[in-house]
Steps between C-alpha positions, in 0.01 A plus 500: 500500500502685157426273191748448270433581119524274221398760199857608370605812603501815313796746441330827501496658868150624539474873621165511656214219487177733365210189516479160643241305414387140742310272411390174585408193277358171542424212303696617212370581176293172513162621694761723765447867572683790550421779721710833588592610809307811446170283351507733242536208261309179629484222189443120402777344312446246246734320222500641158240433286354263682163478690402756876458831510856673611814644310823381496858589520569612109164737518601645768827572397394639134288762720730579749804559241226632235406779729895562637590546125193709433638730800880490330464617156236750699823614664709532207277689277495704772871517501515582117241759566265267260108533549383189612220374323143425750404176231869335582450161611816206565343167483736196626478180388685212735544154379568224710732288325599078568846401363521153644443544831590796564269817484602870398313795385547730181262808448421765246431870580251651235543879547225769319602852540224691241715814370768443593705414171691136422850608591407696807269205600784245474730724737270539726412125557913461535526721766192379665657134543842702648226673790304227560586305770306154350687569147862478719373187685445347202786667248698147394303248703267473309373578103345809438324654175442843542235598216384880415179482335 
């Protein structure tokens, strides 16, 4: 018997799946874990700021959609025939945010592309968040600040 899902349903027919990645998680973010299917990624989880020795959800989110930005404006520099500078560097900040009882996130992309000038800088962190696939997960669910140093 297939399960039935509960996430809602997106419009867009997908043409071909490219990645999947499985993994399994226990205990939650209070003293859980989290290990891939592949072990390639084997770690303690622990709530935010508070006392043990893992990560938790919002870290590993700013790294995951950190580095998939990184990759996009990599791609559209590329696109623009732009050289991309080797001292480039995205660094994501995630909040975890209480509004009565109910949790939500907001982040803020900092984005340092050395060379490259303002204008040219700003276009190219625009067209990153249109190629990464984290920036459309998030695009009006949640607030972002998108900051070119």
């Amino acid at each position: 018997m297939e399960k039935e899902s509960t996430s809602p349903q997106v419009d867009t027919p997908t043409e071909k799946v490219v990645y999947t990645a499985k993994t399994h998680t226990t205990g939650g973010r209070d003293g859980g874990s989290s290990r891939t299917s592949d072990g390639r990624l084997d770690i303690k989880l622990s709530i935010p700021g508070g006392p043990g020795e893992g990560t938790n959800p919002e870290q590993l989110f700013a790294a995951g959609w950190s580095s998939c930005f990184f990759s996009a404006l990599k791609i559209e520099a590329a696109k623009r025939k732009i050289r991309f500078p080797a001292d480039a560097f995205v660094d994501a900040e995630v909040d975890l945010c209480l509004t009565g009882e109910a949790y939500s996130l907001q982040a803020r992309l900092n984005i340092s592309l050395p060379g490259v000038d303002r204008e040219t800088a700003e276009a190219l962190a625009m067209a990153g968040h249109g190629t990464c696939p984290y920036s459309k997960a998030t695009h009006g669910n949640i607030k972002v600040e998108t900051i070119v140093l």
